[in-house]
N, C-alpha and C positions, 0 to 999 in steps of 0.2 A: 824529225826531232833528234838532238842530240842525246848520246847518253849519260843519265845523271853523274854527277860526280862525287854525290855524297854517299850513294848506294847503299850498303847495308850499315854504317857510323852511326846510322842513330840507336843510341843505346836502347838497350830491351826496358818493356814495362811506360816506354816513354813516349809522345804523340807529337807530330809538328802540323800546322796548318795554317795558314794565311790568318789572320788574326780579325777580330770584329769587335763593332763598340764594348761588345761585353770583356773585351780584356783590356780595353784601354788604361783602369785604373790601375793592374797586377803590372804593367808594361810600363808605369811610370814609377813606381814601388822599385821595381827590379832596377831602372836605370840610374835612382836615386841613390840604391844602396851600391850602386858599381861605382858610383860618383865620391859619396862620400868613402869608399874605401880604395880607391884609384889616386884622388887628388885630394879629400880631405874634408870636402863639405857636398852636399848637393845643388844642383841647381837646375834639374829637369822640371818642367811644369807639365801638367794634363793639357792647358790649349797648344803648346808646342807639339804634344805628341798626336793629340787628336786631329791638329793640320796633316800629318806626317799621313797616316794612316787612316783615315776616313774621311779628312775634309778636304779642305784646297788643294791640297799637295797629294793626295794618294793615287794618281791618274802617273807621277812621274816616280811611284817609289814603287818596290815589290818587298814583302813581309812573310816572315813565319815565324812563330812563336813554338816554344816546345816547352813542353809542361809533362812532369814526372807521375807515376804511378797514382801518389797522392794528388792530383790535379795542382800542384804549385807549380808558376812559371819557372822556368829553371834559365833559360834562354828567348834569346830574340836579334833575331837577322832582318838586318836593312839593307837593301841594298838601291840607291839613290841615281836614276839613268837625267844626272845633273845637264849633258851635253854628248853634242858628240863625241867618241872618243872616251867620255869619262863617264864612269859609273864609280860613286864614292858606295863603301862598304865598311857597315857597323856589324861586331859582330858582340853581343852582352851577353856575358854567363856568370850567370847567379852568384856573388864573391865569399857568400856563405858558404860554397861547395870546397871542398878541399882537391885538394890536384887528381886526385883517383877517379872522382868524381865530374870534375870540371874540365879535363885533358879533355875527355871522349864528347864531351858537350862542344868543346872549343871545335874540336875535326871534323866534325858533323856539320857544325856551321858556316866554318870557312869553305869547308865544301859545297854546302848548299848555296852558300852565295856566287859563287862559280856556276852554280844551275840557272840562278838566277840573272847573272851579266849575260849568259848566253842567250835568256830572254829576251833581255834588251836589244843584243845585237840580233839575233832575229828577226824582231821589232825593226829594227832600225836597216836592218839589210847589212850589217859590215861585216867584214872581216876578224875584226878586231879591238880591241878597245885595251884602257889601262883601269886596272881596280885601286883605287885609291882608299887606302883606311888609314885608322890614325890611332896612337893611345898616348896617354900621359906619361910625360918626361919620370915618374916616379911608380910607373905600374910595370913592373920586370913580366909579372907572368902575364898579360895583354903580347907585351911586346915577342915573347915565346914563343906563343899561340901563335902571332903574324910568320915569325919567322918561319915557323916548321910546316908552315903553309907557303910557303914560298916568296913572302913579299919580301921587299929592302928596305930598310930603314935610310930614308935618302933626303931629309928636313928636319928642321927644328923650329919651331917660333913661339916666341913670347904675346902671351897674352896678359895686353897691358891695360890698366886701368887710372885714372884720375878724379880724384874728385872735384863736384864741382861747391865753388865759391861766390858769394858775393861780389866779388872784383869779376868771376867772369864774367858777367851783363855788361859790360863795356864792349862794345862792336871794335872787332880790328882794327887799326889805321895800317891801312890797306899801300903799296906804294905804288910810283904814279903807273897809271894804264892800266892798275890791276882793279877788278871789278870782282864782286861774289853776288849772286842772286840764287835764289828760288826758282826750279822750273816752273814755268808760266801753264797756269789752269784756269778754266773758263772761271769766269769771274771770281778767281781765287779761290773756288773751292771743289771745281769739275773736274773733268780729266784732264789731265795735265796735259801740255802743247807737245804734239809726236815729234816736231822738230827740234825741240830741247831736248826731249829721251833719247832722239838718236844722236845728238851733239855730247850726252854722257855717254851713251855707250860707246859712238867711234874714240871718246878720249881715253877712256878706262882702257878700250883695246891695243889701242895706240902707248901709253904710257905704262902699262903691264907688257909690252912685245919683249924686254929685253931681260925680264924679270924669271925666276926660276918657273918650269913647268907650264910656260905659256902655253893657251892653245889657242883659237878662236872660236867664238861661243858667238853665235846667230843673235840677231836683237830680239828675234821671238822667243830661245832660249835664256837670253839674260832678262829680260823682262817681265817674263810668265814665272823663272824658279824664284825671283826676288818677292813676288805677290805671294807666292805660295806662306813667306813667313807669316805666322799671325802677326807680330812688330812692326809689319810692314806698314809706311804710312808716305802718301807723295810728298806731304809738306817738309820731309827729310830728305830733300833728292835739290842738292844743290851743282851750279856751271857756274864755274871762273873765266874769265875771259881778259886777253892782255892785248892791249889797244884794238882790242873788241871783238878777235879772236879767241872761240873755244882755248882753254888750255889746261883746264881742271876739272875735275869734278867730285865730289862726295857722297855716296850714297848711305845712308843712317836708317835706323830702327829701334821701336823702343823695347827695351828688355824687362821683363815685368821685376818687381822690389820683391826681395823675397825677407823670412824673416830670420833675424843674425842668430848667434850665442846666444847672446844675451838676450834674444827673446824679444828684441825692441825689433817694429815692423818697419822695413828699408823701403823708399821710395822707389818709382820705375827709375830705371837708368838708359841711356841713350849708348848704342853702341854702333859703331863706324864701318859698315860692313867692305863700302871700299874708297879709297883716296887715291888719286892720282894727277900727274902733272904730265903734260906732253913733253918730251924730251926738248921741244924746242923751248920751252916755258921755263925751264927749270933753272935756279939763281933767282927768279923774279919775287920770290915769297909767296908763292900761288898754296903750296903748301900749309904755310902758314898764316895765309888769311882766310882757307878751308877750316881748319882745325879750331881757328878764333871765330869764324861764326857758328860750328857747331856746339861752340863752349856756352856762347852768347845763347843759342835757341836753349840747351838746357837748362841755363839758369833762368830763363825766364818762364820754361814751363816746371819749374823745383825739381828738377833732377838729382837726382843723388851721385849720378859720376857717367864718365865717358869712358866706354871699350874698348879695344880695339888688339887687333893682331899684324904683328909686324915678323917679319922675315930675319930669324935669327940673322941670315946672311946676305941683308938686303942690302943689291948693286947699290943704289942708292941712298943709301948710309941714316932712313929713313927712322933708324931706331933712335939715333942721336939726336934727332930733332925731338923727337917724342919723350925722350929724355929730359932736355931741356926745357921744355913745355911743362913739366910734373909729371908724366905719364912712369908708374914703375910696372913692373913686372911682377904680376900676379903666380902665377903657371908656366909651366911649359906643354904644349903636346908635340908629337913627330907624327911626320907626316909617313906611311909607309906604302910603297907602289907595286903591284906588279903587271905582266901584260896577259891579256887571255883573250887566246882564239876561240873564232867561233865554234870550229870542231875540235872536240876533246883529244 
């Protein structure tokens, strides 16, 4: 066993412990208010968290929650073993807290998640891995916290959104050779055919190689963390093909309606978790006869708008198209990285 890295940080009076259904609701409370005072509004839900941490998903995340004197959540560390190589890292302290208060919360956690990657790689046997976390383009003291823990602020990306219209139910006109279908499931509505799933994932892998932070992620790793989403649904897992070769694909989810200002209740919305074109594909429109029949399936099941996140500084100039399309720019978050060995 390694030794901890958080060691004596956690403030006095105060308790950390892997967390259980009974805090599910304090842990959505707390990410809500980091939300709406981070970037402006909220948008965590209880099924999102409860996958995360008791259901589908909690086999690949590791958790501890830390809660004050008075039993209030004060914090809560995620730490996400996504892939090889990669363990993605949340760390949320309470935005009520003022900096006196919330420093010593912040170094507690980011350390404890350092305890926790070393898990992983234990788990996994490596060496090494990269801790990936992230906070919004507008949260100075998140971004602090990364800092004085060691990570780099090394991305940026816009999270864009669109809504959808009546004019989108119109099916792409697609150009010639270009094709878009639905992975193929036993009689439309069973498990979907393995050899489509593995015809998106070699494309995704292939067409993300040249793109920032590549890495490669096993078809059991991208398969199994995609399920994990509650949103997750096969009927959103489209292959483009150009004179009848693989060369696209789309993989989507739906994002539950949440309710606005104004108090009026917003439809689910459809969001794009990944788009891609094989480099050989690319000029053909394959792009853009993905992104026209995602448009097309929303508006036929009343969608209220399409997601998505593009790469501040994407090789592939991927934002301009999205631009063109009506997609604007919601948010920003960064992306912040650092590396950690297995022994401290």
């Amino acid at each position: 066993m390694t030794a901890s890295a958080a060691g004596h940080l956690l403030p006095a009076s105060h308790t950390a412990y892997p967390p259980t259904e009974e805090d599910l609701d304090d842990l959505v409370r707390l990410l809500r208010r980091h939300e709406r005072e981070a970037r402006g509004w909220p948008g965590a839900d209880s099924e999102t968290v409860a996958a995360e941490v008791t259901g589908r998903g909690a086999s690949t995340h590791l958790h501890e929650v830390v809660r004050d004197g008075d039993g209030r959540v004060r914090a809560w560390i995620n730490c996400h073993d996504r892939a090889a190589g990669r363990v993605l890292v949340g760390v949320t302290v309470d935005p009520d807290l003022d900096d006196a208060a919330a420093d010593p919360l912040a170094a507690y956690g980011f350390a404890r998640a350092e305890d926790l990657g070393r898990e992983v790689l234990q788990r996994r046997g490596m060496p090494r891995t990269q801790l990936d976390s992230g906070a919004f383009a507008d949260d100075p003291r998140q971004q602090r916290w990364l800092r004085t823990a060691g990570y780099e602020h090394v991305r940026e990306w816009w999270q864009m959104s669109r809504p959808v219209t009546p004019a989108d139910a119109r099916p792409p006109v697609l150009r010639e050779g270009v094709e878009v279908r639905r992975v193929r499931r036993d009689d439309g509505v069973g498990m979907p055919d393995d050899e489509d799933l593995r015809a998106v994932h070699l494309v995704l892998e292939e067409s993300f190689a040249d793109h920032f932070n590549s890495y490669r992620e096993t078809f059991e790793e991208f398969v199994g963390r995609l399920r994990e989403d509650p949103g997750h649904r096969w009927d959103h897992w489209w292959l483009a093909t150009v004179d009848g070769q693989p060369a696209g694909a789309l993989v989507a989810s739906t994002s539950p309606g949440r309710v606005g200002t104004d108090g009026v209740a917003r439809p689910d919305s459809t969001y794009v978790d990944y788009i891609g074109v094989h480099r050989r594909a690319r000029g053909r429109g394959v792009a853009k006869a993905l992104l026209g029949t995602v448009l097309a399936d929303a508006a036929a099941r009343g969608r209220a708008a399409v997601g998505l996140e593009v790469d501040a500084d994407s090789p592939t100039g991927a934002d301009g198209l999205y631009s063109s399309l009506g997609w604007v720019t919601k948010y920003v978050t960064q992306s912040w990285h650092r590396e950690l060995e297995a022994s401290a």
